[in-house]
C-alpha positions in Angstrom: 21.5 18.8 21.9 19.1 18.0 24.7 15.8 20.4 25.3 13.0 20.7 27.9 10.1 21.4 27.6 9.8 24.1 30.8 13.1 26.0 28.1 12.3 29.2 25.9 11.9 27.8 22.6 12.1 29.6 19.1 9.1 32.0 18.9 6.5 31.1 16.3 7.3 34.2 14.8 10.0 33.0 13.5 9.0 30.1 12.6 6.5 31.7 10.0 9.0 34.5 8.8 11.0 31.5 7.8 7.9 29.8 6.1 7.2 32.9 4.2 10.9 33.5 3.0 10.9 29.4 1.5 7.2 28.1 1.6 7.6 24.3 1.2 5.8 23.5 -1.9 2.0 22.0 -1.1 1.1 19.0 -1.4 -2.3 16.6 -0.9 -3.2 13.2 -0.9 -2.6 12.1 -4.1 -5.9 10.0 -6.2 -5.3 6.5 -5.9 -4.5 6.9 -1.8 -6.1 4.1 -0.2 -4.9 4.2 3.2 -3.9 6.8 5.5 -1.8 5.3 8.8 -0.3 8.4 11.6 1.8 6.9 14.3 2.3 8.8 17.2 5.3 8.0 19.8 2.9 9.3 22.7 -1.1 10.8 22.6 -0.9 14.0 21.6 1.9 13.3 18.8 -0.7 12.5 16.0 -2.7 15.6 17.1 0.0 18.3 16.9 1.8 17.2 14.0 -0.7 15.3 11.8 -4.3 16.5 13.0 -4.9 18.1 10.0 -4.3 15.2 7.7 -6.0 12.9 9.7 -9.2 15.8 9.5 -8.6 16.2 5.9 -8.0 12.7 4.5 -11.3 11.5 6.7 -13.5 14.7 5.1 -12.0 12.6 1.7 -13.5 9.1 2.7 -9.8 8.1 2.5 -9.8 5.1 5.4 -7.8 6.7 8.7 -5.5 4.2 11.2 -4.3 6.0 14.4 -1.5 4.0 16.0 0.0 5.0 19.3 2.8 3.3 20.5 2.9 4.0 24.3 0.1 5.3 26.7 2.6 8.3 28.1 2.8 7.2 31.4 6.3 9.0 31.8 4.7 12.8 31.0 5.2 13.5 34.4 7.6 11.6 36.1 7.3 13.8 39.4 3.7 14.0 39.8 2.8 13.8 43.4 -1.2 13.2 42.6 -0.9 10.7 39.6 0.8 7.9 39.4 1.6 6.3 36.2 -0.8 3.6 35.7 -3.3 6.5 36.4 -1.5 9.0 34.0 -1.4 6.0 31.1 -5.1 5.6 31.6 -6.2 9.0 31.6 -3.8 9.6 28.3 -5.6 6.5 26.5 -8.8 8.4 27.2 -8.1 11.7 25.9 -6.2 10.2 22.6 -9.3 8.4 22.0 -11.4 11.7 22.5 -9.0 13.9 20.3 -8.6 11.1 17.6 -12.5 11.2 17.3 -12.9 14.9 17.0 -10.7 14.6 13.8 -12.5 11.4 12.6 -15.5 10.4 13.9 -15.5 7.0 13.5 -11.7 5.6 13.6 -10.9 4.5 17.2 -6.8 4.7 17.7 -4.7 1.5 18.8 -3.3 1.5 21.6 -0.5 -1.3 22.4 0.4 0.3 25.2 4.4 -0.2 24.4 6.5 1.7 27.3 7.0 5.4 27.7 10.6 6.3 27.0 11.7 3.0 26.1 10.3 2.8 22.2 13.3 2.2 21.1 13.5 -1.5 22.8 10.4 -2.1 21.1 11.2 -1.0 17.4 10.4 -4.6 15.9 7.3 -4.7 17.7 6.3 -1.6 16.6 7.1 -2.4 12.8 5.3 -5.5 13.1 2.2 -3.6 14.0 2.4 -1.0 11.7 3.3 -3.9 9.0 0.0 -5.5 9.8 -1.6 -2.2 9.6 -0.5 -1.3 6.0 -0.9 -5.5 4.8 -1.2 -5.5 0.8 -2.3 -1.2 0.2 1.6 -0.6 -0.4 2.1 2.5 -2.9 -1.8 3.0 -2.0 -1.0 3.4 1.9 0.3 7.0 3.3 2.8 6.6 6.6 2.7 9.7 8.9 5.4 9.8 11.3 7.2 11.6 13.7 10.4 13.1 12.4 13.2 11.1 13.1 15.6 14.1 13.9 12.7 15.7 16.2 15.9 14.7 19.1 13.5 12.5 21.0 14.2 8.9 21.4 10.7 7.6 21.4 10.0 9.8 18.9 13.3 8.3 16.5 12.0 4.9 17.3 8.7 5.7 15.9 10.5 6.6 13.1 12.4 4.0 12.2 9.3 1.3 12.1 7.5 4.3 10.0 10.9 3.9 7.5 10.7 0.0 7.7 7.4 -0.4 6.8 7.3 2.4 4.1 11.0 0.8 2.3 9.3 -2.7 2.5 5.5 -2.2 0.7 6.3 1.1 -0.9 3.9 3.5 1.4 4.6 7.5 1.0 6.5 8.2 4.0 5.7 11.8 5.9 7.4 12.6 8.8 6.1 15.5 11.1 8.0 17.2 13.5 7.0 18.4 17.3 9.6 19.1 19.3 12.1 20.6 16.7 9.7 23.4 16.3 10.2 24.6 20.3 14.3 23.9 20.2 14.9 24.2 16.7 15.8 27.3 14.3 14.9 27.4 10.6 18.7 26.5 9.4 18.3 22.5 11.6 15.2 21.9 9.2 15.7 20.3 5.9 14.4 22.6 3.7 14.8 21.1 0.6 12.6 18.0 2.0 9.7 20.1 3.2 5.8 19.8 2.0 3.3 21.3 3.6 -0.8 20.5 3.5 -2.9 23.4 3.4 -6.1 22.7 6.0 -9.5 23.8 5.5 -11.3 25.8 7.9 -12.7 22.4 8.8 -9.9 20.7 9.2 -8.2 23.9 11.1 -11.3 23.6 13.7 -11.1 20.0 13.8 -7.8 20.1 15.0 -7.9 22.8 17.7 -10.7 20.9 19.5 -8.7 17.8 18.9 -6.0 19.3 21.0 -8.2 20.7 23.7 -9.0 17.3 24.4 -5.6 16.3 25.6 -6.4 18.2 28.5 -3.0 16.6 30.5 -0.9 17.6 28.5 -2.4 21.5 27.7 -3.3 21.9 31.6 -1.8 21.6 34.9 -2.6 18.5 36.4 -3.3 20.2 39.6 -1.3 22.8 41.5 1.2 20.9 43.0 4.8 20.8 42.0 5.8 18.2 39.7 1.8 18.1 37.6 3.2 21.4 35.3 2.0 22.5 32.3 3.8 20.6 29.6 2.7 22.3 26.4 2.7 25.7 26.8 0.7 28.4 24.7 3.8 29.2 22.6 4.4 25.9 22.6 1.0 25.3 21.0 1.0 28.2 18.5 3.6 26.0 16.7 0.4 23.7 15.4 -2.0 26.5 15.1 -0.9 27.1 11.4 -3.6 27.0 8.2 -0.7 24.7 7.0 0.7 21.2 8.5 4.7 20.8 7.2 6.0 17.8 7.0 9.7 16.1 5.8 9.5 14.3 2.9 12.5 11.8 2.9 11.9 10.8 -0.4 10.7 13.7 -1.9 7.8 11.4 -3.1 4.8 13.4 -2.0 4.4 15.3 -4.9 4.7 12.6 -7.4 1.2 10.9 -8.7 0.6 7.6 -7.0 1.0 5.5 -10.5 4.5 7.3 -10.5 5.5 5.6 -7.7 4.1 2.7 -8.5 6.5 2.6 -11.5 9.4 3.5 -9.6 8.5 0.6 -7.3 8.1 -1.8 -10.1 9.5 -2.5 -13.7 6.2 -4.0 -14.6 3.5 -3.0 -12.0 0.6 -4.5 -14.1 2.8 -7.9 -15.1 2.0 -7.0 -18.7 4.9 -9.5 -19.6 3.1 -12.5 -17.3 -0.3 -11.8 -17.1 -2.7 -14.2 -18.8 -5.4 -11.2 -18.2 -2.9 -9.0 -19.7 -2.6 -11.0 -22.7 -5.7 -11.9 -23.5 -6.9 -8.1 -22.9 -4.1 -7.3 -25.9 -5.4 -9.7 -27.7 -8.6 -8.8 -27.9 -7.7 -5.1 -28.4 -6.4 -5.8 -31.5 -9.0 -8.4 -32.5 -12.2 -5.7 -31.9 -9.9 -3.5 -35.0 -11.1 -3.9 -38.5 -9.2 -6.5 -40.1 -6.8 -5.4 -42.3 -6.7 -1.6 -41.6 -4.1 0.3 -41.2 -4.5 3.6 -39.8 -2.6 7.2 -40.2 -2.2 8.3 -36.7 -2.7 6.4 -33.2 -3.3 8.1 -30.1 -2.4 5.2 -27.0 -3.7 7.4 -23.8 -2.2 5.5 -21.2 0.6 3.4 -22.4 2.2 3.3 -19.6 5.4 0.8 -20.4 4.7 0.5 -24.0 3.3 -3.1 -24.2 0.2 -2.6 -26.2 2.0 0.4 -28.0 4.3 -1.9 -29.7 1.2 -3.9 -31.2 -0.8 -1.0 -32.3 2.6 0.0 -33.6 2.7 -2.5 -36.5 -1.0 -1.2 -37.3 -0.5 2.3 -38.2 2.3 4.5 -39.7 2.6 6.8 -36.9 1.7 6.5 -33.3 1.9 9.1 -30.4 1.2 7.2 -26.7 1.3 8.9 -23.4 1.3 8.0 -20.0 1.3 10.4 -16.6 4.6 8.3 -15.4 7.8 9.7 -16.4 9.5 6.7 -15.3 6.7 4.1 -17.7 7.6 7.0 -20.3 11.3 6.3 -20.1 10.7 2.1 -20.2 7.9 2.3 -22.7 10.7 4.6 -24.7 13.4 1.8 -24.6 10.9 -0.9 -25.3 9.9 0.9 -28.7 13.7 2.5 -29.8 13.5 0.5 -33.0 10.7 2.4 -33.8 10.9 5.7 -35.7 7.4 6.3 -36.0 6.5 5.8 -32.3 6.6 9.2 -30.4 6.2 8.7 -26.6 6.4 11.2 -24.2 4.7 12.2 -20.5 1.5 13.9 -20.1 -1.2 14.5 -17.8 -5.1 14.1 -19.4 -6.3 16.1 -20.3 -5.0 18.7 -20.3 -1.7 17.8 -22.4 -4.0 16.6 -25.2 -1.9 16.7 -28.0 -1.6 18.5 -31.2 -3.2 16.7 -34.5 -6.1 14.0 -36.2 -5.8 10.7 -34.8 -7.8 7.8 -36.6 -7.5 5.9 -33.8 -7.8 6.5 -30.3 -7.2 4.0 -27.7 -8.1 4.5 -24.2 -6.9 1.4 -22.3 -7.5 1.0 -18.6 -6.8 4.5 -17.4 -10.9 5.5 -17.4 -10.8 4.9 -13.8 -8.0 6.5 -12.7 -9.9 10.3 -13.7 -12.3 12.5 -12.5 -15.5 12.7 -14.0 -14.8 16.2 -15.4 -11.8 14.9 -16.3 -13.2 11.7 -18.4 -15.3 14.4 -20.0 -12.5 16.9 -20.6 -11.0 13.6 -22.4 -14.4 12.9 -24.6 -14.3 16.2 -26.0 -10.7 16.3 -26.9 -10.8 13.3 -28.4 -14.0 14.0 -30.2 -13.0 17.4 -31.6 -9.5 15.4 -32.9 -11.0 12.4 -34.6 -10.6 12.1 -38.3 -13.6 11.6 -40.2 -14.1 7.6 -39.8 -12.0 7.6 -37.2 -12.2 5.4 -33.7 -12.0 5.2 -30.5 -11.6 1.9 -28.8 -11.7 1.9 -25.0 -11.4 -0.8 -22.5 -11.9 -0.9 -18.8 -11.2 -3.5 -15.6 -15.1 -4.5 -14.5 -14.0 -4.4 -10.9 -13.4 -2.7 -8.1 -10.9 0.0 -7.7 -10.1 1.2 -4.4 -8.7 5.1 -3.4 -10.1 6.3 -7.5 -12.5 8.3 -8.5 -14.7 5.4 -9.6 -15.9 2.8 -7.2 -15.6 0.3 -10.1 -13.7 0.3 -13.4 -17.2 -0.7 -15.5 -18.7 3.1 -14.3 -16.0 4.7 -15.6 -16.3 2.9 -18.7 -19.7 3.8 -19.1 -18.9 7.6 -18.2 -16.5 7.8 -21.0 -18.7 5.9 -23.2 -21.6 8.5 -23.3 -19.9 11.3 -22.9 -18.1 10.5 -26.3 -21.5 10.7 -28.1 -20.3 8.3 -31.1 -21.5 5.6 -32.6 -21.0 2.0 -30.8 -19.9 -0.3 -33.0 -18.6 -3.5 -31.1 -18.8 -4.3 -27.4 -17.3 -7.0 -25.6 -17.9 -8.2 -21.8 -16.1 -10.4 -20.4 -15.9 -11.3 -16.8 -12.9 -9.0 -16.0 -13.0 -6.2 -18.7 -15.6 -4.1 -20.9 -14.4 -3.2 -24.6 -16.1 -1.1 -26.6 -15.2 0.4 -30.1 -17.0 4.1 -31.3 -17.0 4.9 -34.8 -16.9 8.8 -36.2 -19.5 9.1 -38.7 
């Protein structure tokens, strides 16, 4: 099906009776999101379809990249008072403007690729957008235009969005535009839908964003052939409190360290690692010698590698991890175990049920929320067995897209908010261990 943009499109109203009947579930940048990257086929795309993300992951501190593939020189092919080297320069102007009012300080790129040709240019584009993600993989967010939005720049924006996201495990989003003006509700697929609620802030952010791409929401004079391209019912389609976007993978719900363990059987190479082992080893070493405990408590296990040492210390050992998919391999690793119960849960608030003697909280500190950490102190606190401990260990370093700018203040956090008695503390260069004694 072919549209225009001068055609009746579906009315906004029933655009948001559909919404109402089947809200997409929400959705929000997920802790650990290091990057956010929103290619737009033309200026204008990232406004309309991903304003409010841009708005919302900048009011987050969550680092923004605006790519735009073309300048739109081709907006108005019949313009008798622009030509298109004019039109491509004022364009470049107002995306600049608009990509500001949502985030101050990111300035968009601009390779200036050709209007209405993108899809000659899809390895270029991927190779930008490749260079733009580098090494943030499961960390980075990709916002793209949808690829069944029935525009062909738009498609081929898409596919080096797809590329990119397959090869270094990005969350892929892709936003529609056009589908909203010749679509109807049945052509979306519902089933893939999110949708980001915006703050008031983000909501005005937005609006003057699209003010600002004054081309495209104004005449370019009087004259036939400079017409109004986006019309006011065109725009009411991105004057929502909510942004919706497709989620291909239906990944945009799932935590970040999820992902991370589809992506990878062994996403902290606790097999290779010489940190790794050495951090195991010295785990087990900072235990009393010779003590065997009741009940374990591993808080993070994530695929069961330290689980299965702490396993031939005690008689009974529950471990946990937020990852279903570490659940499942941490659950294989430990089969031959009947005393070993592991299961998925999120701290915590899924603290569970009993008296540990021991409770282990290995590299995960960073990965919570202050109130978190001390929602975590108190439960384990209030389940310690009397001369029980808790032993927890921490990466020294940075920790980019967390709630901690560093692995060692989390440690510390956690440390003080447990209130108990130090009783060994280790530094070394790449990790903090300290053991807490209930007396």
């Amino acid at each position: 099906m072919s549209f225009h943009h001068a055609m009746r499109g579906t009315p906004e109203a029933d655009w948001l009776t559909a919404l109402e009947d089947r809200p997409p579930p929400a959705f929000e940048l997920q802790p650990g999101t290091r990057l956010l990257v929103v290619v737009a086929a033309h200026p204008d795309d990232e406004t309309l379809g991903a304003g409010g993300l841009i708005a919302h992951a900048h009011g987050r501190g969550i680092p923004v990249e605006v790519l735009v593939l073309s300048d739109g020189e081709a907006s108005h092919p019949d313009s008798p008072t622009r030509t298109p080297e004019e039109l491509a320069e004022i364009r470049r102007r107002e995306v600049a403007h608009a990509v500001h009012a949502l985030a101050p300080d990111v300035r968009p790129r601009q390779p200036g690729l050709p209007d209405g040709r993108l899809a000659e240019h899809v390895d270029s584009a991927t190779s930008l957008l490749r260079e733009i993600v580098g090494d943030v993989g499961v960390g980075a967010v990709l916002a793209a235009p949808w690829e069944g939005d029935r525009h062909p720049d738009h498609e081929a924006a898409a596919q080096a969005a797809e590329r990119v996201a397959r090869e270094t495990g990005a969350l892929l989003l892709e936003y529609p535009v056009w589908a909203w003006h010749w679509g109807r509700p049945q052509d979306l697929p519902w089933d893939r839908l999110v949708a980001l609620p915006l703050t008031e802030a983000d909501h005005a952010a937005k609006r003057t964003a699209l003010a600002r791409h004054r081309s495209q929401v104004e005449p370019l004079s009087d004259e036939p052939g400079d017409e109004l391209l986006l019309s006011a019912d065109m725009l009411g389609h991105f004057d929502r409190g909510t942004e919706v976007f497709v989620d291909p993978a239906g990944d945009a719900t799932r935590p970040v360290l999820e992902r991370l363990h589809r992506r990878s059987a062994d996403p902290w190479a606790v097999g290779a690692s010489a940190y790794e082992h050495d951090k195991r080893a010295a785990t087990l070493d900072a235990l009393p010698a010779g003590r065997t405990f009741e009940h374990v408590l591993d808080a993070g296990c994530s695929i069961g590698a330290l689980t299965a040492e702490l396993a031939a210390r005690a008689h009974r050992v529950t471990a946990l991890d937020l990852s279903e998919t570490a659940v499942a391999a941490a659950q294989r690793r430990l089969a031959g175990l009947a005393h070993v119960d592991v299961r998925t849960a999120r701290l915590p608030q899924d603290w569970p049920d009993g008296r540990f003697d021991l409770v282990v909280v290995s590299e995960i500190a960073y990965f919570l929320s202050p109130e978190e950490l001390d929602g975590l102190a108190d439960r384990a606190r209030a389940a310690l067995a009397p001369g029980g401990l808790v032993l927890v260990c921490s990466w020294r370093h940075e920790v980019d897209g967390w709630p901690w700018p560093d692995g060692q203040a989390a440690h510390a956090h956690l440390v003080a908010a447990l209130g108990l008695e130090p009783t060994l503390e280790r530094a070394e260069r790449d990790y903090r261990l300290t053991v807490l004694e209930e007396r």
